[in-house]
N, C-alpha and C positions, 0 to 999 in steps of 0.2 A: 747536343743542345742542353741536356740535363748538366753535364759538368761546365760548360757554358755558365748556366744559371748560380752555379755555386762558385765558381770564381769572380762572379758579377757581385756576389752578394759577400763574400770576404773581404775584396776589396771597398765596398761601403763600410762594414761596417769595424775597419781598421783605417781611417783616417790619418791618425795621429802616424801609424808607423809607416804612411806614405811621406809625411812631409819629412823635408830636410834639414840638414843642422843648419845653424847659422850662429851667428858671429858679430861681436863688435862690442864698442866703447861701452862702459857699464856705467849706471848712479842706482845705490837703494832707492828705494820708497820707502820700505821698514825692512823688518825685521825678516821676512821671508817672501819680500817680491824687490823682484830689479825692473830696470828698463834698461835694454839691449839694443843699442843703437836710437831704433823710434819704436821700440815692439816692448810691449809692457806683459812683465813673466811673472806669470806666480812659481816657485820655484817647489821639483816635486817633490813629498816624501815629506814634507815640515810643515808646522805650525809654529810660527815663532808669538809670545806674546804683542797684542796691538797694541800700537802705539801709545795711546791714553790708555792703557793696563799699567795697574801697579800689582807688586808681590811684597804681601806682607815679611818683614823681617825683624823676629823681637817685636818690641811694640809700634815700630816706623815700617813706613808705607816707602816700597822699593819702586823706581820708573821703570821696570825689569823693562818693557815694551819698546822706552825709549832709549835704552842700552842694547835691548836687540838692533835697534834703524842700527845704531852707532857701533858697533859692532860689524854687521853689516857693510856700511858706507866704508868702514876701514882698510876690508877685504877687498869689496869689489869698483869702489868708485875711482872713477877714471883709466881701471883697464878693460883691457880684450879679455872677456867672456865667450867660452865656447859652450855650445847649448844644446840639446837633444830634446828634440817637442816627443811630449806622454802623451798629453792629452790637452782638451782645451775647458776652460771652468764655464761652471754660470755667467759670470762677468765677460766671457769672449776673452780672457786672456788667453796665452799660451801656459798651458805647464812644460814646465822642461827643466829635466837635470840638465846644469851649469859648471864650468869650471873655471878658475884662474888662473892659468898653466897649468899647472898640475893637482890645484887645489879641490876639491870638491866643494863646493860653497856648501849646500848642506850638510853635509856630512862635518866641516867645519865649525857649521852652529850648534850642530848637535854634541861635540864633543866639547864644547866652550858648554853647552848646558842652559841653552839661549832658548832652545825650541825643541819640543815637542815630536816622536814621529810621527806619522799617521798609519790607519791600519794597512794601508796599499803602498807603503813603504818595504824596501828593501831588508831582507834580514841583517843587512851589516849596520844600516839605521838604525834599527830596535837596538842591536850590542848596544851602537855605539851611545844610544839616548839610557840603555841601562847602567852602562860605566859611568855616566854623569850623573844618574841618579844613586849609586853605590858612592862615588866619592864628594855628593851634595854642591855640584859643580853648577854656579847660576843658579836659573826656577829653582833649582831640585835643595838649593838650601833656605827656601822660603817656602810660606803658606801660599798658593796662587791657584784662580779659575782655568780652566782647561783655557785656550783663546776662543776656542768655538762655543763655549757657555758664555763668556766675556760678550762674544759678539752678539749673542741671541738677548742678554739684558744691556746692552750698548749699540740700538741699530745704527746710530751712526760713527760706531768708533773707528771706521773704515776714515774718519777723516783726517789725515797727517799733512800737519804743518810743514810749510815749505825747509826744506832740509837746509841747516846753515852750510855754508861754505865748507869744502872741506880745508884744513890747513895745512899749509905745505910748508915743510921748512925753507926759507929764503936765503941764499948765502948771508952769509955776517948774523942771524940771527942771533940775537942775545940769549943764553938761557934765562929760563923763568918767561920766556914768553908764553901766555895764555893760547892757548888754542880756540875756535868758536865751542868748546861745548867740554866741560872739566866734570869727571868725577865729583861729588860730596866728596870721598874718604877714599885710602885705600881699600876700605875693605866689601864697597862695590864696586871698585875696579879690579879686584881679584875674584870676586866670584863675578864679575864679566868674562873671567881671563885675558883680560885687556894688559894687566901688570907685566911686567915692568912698562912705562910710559914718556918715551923721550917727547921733550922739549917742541914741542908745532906740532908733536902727533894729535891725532882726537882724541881727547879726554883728558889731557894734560894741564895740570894747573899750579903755580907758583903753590899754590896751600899743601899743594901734595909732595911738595920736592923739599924736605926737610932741608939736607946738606947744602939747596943750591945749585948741585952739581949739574943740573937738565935732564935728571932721572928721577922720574917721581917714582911712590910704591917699590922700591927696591929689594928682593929677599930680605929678608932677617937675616942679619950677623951676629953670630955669637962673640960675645965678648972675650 
């Protein structure tokens, strides 16, 4: 009856490691939550900056927030995400490490330098959020609030505007077509790690493709 009782009580109170993967179509929200088919994830082990969060950079103020969604949206919108439920938040979502075939989606962000680990993060996260802050890759080469200080003096920065379309290149495309949503400069689309940026990708903008060619942000060539 006694081991009865403690087998009763392991399984209450591991939840999360009874439920199963699941699977399906992806769209961001932001920077560190998707929706997986009709199941809305906060994704585990990140904090990406909120959406209305800026990082200062020099004396201009960075959308860091709004380049994590886009970021983000790039990766996972419009494929098959495979998911592993951790745990579930305050808000009823799922947490769950996610992938893109083979991709880790967090682990992704964090080496683009988008987001944040947390403390209940794996140790390959902490590396990987410290190589981004050793080579001041995103956040890590700007002034910025943790997102969880952001959130505590922005109760409602949880609120994200409807995500534009993503854009897809179309056969016959012209280069220099705009995408819904273009870098300022290369030099926030490189510390996105977004660069190089073909022609109907997001972030892509005629201002950013010097030569014309449908490649904006290009490496440096030496002369």
């Amino acid at each position: 009856m006694k081991l009865l009782a403690v087998a009763v009580l392991s399984v209450a109170l591991t939840p999360a490691a009874q439920a199963q993967d699941f699977a399906g179509t992806a769209r961001a929200v932001d920077g560190d939550t998707v929706v997986v088919g009709e199941r809305r994830v906060r994704v585990f082990g990140i904090d990406a900056p909120e959406y209305r969060q800026t990082c200062k950079v020099g004396w201009s103020n960075w959308s860091c927030g709004a380049d994590a969604a886009t970021a983000m949206r790039a990766m996972v919108d419009g494929r098959q995400l495979s998911c592993t439920p951790v745990d579930r938040d305050v808000y009823g979502r799922t947490v769950a490490t996610c992938r893109a075939g083979s991709t880790d989606v967090a682990a992704a962000m964090l080496a683009k330098g988008l987001a944040i680990a947390l403390d209940n993060a794996p140790g390959d996260y902490a590396a990987l959020a410290g190589q981004s802050k050793s080579r001041q890759a995103g956040i890590w080469a700007s002034e910025f609030e943790t997102p969880a200080a952001y959130r505590a003096a922005h109760p409602r920065s949880d609120a994200v505007p409807a995500a534009p379309a993503r854009a897809v290149p179309a056969a016959g495309r012209a280069p220099g077509t705009a995408a819904a949503f273009a870098y300022r400069n290369c030099a926030q689309a490189r510390a996105a790690g977004a660069a190089p940026i073909r022609a109907g990708q997001p972030g892509y903008g005629p201002h950013l493709d010097r030569d014309g060619d449908g490649i904006a942000c290009e490496p440096y060539r030496g002369r």
